[in-house]
C-alpha positions as CSV (number, residue, x, y, z in Angstrom):
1,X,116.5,89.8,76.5
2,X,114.6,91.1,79.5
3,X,111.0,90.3,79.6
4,X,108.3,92.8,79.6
5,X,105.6,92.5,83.0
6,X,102.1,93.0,82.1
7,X,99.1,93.6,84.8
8,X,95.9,92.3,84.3
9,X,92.4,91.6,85.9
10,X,92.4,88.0,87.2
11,X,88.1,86.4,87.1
12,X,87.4,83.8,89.5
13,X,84.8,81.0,88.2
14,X,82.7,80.0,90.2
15,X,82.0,76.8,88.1
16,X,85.2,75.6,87.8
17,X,86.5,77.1,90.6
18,X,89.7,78.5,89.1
19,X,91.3,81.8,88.4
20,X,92.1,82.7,84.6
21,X,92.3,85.8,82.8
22,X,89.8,88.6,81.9
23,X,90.8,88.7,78.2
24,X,93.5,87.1,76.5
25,X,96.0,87.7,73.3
26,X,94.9,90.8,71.7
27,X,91.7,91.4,73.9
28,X,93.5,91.1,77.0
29,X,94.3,94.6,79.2
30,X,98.2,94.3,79.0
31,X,98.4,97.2,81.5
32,X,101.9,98.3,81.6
33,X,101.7,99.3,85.2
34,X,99.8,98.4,88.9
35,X,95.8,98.3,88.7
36,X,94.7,100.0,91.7
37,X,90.7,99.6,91.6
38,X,88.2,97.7,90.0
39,X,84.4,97.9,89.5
40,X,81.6,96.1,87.9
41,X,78.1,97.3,86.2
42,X,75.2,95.7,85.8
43,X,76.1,94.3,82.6
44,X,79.1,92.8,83.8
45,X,81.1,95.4,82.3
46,X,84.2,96.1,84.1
47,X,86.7,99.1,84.7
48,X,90.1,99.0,85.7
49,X,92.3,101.8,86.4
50,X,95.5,102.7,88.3
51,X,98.9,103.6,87.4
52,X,98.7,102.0,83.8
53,X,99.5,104.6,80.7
54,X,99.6,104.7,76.9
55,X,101.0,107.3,75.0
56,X,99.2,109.6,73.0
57,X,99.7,111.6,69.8
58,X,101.7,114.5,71.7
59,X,103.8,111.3,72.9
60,X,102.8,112.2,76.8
61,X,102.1,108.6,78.9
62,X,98.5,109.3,80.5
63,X,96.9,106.9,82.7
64,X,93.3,105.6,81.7
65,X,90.4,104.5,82.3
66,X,89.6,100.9,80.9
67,X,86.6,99.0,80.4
68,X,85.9,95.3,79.7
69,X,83.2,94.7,77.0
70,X,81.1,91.8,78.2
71,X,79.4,91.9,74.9
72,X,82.4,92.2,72.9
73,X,84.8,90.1,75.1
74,X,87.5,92.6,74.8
75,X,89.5,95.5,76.6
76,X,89.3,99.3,75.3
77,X,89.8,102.6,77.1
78,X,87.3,105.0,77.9
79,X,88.3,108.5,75.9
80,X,91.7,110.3,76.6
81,X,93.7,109.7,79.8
82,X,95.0,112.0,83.0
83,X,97.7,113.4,84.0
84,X,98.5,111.2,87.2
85,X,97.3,108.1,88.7
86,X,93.9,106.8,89.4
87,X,93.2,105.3,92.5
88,X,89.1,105.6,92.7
89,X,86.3,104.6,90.5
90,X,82.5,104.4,90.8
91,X,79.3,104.5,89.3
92,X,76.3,105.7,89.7
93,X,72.5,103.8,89.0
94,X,72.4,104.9,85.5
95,X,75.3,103.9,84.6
96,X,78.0,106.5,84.3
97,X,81.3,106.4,85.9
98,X,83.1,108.8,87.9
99,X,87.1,108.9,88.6
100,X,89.3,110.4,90.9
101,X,93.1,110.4,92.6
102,X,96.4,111.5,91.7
103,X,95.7,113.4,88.0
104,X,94.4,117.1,87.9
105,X,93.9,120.0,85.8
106,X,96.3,122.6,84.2
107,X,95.7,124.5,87.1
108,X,97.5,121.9,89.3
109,X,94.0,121.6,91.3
110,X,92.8,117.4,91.6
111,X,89.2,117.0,90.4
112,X,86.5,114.2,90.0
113,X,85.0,113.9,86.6
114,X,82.4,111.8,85.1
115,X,82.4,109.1,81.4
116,X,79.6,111.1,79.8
117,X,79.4,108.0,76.9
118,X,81.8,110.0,74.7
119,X,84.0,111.9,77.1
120,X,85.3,112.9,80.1
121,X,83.5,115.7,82.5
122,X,84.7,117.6,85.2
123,X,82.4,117.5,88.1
124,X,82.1,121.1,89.0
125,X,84.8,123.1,91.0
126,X,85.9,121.0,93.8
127,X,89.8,122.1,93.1
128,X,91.2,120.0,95.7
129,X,94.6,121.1,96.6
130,X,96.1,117.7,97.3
131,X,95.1,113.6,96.0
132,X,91.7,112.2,96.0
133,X,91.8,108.9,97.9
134,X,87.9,107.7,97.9
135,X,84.9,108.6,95.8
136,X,81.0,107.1,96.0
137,X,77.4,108.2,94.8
138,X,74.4,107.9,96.5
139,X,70.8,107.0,95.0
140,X,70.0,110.5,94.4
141,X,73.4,111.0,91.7
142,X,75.3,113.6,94.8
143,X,78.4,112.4,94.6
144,X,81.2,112.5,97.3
145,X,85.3,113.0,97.5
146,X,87.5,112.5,100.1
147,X,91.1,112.5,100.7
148,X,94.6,114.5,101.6
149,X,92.9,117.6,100.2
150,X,91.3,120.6,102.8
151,X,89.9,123.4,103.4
152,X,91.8,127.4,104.0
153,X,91.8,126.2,107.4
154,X,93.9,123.1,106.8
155,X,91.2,120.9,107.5
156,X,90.7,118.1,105.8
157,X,87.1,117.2,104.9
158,X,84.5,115.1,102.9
159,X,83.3,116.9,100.4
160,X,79.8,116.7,98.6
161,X,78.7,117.0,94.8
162,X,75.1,118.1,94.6
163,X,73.4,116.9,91.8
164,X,70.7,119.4,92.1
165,X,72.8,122.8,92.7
166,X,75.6,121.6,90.7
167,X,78.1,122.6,93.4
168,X,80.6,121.1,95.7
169,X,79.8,121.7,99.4
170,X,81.7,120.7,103.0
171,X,80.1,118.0,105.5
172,X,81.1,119.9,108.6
173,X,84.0,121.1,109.5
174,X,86.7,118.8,108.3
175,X,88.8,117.0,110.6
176,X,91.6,118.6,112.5
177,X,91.6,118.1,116.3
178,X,94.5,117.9,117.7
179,X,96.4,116.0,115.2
180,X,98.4,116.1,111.9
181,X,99.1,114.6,108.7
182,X,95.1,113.3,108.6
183,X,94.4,111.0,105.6
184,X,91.3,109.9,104.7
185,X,91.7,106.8,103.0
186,X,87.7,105.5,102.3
187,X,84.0,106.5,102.2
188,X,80.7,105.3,101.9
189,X,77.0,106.4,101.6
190,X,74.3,104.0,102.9
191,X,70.5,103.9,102.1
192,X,69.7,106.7,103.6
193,X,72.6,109.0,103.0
194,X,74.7,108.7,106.1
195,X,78.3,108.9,105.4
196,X,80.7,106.9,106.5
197,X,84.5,108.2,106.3
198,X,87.8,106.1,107.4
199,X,90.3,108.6,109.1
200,X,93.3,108.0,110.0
201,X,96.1,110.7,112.0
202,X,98.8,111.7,114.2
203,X,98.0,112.5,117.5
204,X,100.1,116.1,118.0
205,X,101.0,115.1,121.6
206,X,101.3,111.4,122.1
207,X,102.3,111.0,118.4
208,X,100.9,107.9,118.1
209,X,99.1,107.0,114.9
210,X,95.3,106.7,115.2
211,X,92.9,105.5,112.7
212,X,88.4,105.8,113.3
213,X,85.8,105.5,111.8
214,X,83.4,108.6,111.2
215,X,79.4,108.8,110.5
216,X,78.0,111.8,108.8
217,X,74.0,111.9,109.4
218,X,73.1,115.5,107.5
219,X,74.1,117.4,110.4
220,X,77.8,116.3,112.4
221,X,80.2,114.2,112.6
222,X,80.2,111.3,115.3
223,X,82.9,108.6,116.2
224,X,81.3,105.2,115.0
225,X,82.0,103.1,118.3
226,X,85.9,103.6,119.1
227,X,87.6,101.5,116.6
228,X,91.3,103.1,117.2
229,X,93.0,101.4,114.2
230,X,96.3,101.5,114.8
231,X,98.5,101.0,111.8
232,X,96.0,102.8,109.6
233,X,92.3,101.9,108.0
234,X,92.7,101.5,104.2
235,X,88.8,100.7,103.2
236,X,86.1,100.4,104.6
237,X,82.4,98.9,103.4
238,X,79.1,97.6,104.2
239,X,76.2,95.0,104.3
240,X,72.8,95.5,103.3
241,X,71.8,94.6,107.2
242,X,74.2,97.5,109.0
243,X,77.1,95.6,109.7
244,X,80.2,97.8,108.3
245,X,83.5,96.3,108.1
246,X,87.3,98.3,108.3
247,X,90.4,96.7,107.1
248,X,94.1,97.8,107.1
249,X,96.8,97.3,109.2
250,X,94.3,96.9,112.1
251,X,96.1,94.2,114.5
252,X,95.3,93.5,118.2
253,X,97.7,93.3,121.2
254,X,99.8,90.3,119.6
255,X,99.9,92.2,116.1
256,X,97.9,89.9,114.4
257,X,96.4,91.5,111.3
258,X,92.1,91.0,111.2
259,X,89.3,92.6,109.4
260,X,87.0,94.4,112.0
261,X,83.5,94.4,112.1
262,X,80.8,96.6,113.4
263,X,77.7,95.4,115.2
264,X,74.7,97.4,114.4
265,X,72.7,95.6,117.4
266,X,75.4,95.7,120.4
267,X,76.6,98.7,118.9
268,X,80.7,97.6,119.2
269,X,83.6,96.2,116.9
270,X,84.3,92.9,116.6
271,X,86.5,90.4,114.5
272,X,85.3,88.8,111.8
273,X,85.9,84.7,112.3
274,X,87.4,83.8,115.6
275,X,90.2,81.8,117.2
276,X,92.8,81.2,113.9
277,X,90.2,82.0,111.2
278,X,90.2,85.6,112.2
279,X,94.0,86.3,111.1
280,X,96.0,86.8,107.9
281,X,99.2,85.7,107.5
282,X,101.8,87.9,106.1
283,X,105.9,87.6,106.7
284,X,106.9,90.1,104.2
285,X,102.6,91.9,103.7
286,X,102.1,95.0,105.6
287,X,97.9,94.0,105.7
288,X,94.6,94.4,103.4
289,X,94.1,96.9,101.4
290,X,91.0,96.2,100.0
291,X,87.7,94.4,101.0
292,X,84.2,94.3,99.6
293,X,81.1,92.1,99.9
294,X,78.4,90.3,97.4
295,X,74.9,89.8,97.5
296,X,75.2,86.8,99.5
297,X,77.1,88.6,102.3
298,X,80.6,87.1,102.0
299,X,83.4,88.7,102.1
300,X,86.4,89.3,100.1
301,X,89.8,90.7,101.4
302,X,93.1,91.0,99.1
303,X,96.5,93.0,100.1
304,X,99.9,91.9,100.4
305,X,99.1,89.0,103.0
306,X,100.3,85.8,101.8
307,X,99.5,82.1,102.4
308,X,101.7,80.2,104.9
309,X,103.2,77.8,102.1
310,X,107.4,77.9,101.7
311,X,109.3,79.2,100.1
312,X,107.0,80.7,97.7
313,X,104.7,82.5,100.4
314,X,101.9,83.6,97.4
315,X,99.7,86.3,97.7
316,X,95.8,85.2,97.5
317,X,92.2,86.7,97.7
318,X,90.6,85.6,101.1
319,X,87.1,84.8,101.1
320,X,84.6,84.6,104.3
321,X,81.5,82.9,103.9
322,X,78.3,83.8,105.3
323,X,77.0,79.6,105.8
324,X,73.1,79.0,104.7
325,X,72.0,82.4,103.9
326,X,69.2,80.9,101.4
327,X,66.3,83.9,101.3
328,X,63.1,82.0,102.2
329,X,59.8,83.8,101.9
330,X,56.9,81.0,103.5
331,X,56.9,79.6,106.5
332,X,59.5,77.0,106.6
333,X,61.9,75.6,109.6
334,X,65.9,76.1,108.5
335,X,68.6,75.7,111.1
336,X,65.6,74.9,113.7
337,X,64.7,78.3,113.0
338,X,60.6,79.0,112.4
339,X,59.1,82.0,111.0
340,X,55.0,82.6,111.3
341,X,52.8,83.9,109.9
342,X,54.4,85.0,106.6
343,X,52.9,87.1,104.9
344,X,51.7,89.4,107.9
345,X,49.8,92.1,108.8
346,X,50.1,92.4,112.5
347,X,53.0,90.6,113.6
348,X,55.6,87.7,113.1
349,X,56.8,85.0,115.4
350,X,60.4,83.6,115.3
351,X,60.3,80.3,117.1
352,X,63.7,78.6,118.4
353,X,63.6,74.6,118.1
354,X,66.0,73.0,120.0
355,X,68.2,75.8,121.6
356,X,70.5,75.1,124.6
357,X,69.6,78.5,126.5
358,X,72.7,78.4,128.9
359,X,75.4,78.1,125.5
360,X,73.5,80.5,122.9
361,X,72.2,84.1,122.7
362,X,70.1,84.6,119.8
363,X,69.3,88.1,118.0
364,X,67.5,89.3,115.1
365,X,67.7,92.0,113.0
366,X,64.5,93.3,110.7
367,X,65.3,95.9,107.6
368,X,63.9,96.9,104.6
369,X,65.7,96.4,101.1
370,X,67.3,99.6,101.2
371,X,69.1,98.2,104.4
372,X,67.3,100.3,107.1
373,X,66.7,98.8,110.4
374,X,63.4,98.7,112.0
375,X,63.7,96.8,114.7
376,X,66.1,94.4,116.5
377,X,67.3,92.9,119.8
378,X,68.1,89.5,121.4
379,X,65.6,86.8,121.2
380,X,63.8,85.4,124.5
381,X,65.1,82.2,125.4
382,X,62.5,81.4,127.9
383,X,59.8,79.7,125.7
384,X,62.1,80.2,122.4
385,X,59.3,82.4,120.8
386,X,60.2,86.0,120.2
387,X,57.0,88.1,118.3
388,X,57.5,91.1,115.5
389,X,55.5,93.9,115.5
390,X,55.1,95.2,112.1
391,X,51.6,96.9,112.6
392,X,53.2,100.3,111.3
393,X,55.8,99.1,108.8
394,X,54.9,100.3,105.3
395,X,53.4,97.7,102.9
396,X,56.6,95.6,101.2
397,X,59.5,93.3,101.2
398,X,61.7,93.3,104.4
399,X,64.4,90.8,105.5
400,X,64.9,89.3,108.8
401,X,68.8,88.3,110.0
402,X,68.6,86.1,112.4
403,X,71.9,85.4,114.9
404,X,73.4,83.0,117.3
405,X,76.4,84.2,119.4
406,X,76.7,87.3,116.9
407,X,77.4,84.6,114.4
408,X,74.9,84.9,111.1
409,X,72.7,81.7,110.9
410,X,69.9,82.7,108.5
411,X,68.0,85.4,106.5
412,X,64.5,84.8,105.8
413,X,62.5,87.3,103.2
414,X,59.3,88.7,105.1
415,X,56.0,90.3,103.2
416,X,54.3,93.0,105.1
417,X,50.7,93.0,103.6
418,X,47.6,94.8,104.5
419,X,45.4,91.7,104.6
């Protein structure tokens, strides 16, 4: 009798601090093959999809779509399935989901469509002639494709949905120079509709594997510092303050496998943790394959890494926290950190108790909730008071970061009034 391996969604509780099931018995998933992505609604809904099929009446295995009822405590799938795998999902502010990868039409073109409530929609023409690796939506409903699929050139591209037109359209021209076999394995759209694309090629002359990261800002592309990924970026996401984090198979010189982040302020990459903190270890992994953040700015990496622990060597979700990022909004001293006045019309003051000027560089970083910067830069260290203007700042909510040694010691929540 050989047993039967079923997938399922593993929930972490934060209470009791223990992983268990998302469904159990009859209301649990069961999937009969590998989830590949996850993601969660407001309602604390949840949609799975991957490589997992059922069979319908024609008796043809089509992957799906499914969705975990919060209200109902129970698995179902969202309308028929596709013909091939899904490895993207996302949704959009009013709720609907799109979905995109390996499945296509009867033409043999691969397509993004969009969970309607009672069925699935193709989104336009984009008749992409090869897989769909990343899809997002921005707050305006354009949504946006990338992936192995290009242009009659042979370029491959990011391609945009506009919600308004109803039509797919090119950023640019698609990425070709000098290279081959380009892959674009993850994209994101920030507050302001930049677009951030991971791409990875092979050189045509040196041969050697090279992986960036790209920013789209409505009119070209432009290299986003000069990452040079070696063994390939597989996703790629951000923080509400402009940092923007790659992971992969991105090792340095002694092939240690890290998650890199960029630095909105000194404008480079960066590890995230340092000394031993920064790695993961993996005998038999080949790195991280996915990484995403929460409201509280940690971070969470999974992959094939494993823990160091013989003989079993488990595989494990890694978690960096962010320490003390408590959101104050009067005037109160955290870390010997000050903030005055608050609310302000004029200006703030940032006043640093205690600091050892010779060991620490402190920096700040000022945006809005939509994660636009307004002003940053390192703090004075000379009399430890470092003054804001916010004179021309709209009327609002705004957030300050505040740093030490590029290390995140505080957020404080700052009200720009008129008064």
């Amino acid at each position: 009798m050989s047993l039967i391996r079923k997938y399922y969604v593993a929930k972490w509780d934060a209470i009791t601090q223990q992983w268990g099931r998302l469904g159990t018995g009859s209301n649990a998933l069961n999937a009969n093959n590998g989830i590949c992505k996850i993601i969660a609604d407001d309602n604390n809904n949840i949609y799975a999809a991957g490589d997992f099929t059922y069979m319908d009446t024609s008796h043809h295995n089509l992957q799906y779509v499914a969705k975990w009822d919060a209200a109902a405590g129970t698995w179902m799938r969202l309308g028929d399935g596709m013909q091939g795998g899904i490895s993207c999902l996302c949704i959009d502010d009013s709720g609907y989901v799109y979905a995109a990868g390996h499945f296509y039409d009867s033409h043999g073109f691969y397509y993004v469509c969009k969970w309607t409530g009672t069925n699935w929609q193709t989104l336009g023409n984009l008749n992409a002639n090869l897989f769909i690796n990343s899809i997002c939506v921005d707050d305006s409903f354009n949504v946006y494709a990338a992936g192995n699929f290009s242009d009659f050139s042979g370029h491959q591209y990011v391609a945009k949905w506009n919600h308004f037109t109803g039509l797919w359209e090119k950023l640019g021209s698609g990425f070709f120079a000098d290279s081959t076999d380009v892959d674009i394995t993850s994209i994101f759209v920030d507050s302001i509709h930049n677009v951030f694309a991971a791409v990875n090629f092979i050189h045509l002359i040196s041969g050697n594997y090279i992986s960036n990261i790209f920013k789209w800002d409505g009119v070209s592309w432009s290299l986003l510092g000069l990452l040079n990924g070696n063994n390939g970026i597989t996703n790629i996401c951000k923080r509400d303050s402009g940092y923007i984090y790659a992971t992969g198979g991105i090792t340095d010189t002694t092939g240690n496998v890290y998650v890199a982040q960029w630095n909105p302020l000194t404008m480079q990459w960066g590890k995230v943790g340092s000394g031993d903190n920064a790695y993961f270890f993996h005998p038999y992994g080949t790195g991280i394959f996915t990484l995403c953040t929460d409201k509280n700015n940690r971070l969470y990496a999974g992959g094939s890494f494993t823990d160091s622990i013989l003989p079993t060597y488990y595989n494990y979700v890694a978690e960096y926290g962010i320490n003390n990022l408590a959101v104050t909004e009067l005037k109160k001293t955290i870390q010997n950190i000050e903030i005055y006045p608050n609310p302000s019309k004029y200006e703030i003051t940032i006043n640093i108790l205690g600091l050892n000027a010779k060991n620490s560089i402190m920096s700040y970083a000022l945006y809005d909730l939509r994660g636009k910067i307004y002003s940053g830069g390192v703090m004075c260290n000379v009399d430890k008071r470092t003054k804001i203007n916010i004179r021309e700042l709209p009327e609002g909510y705004y957030f300050l970061q505040i740093y030490e040694n590029d290390e995140e010691i505080n957020i404080f929540k700052i009200i720009k009034n008129s008064y």
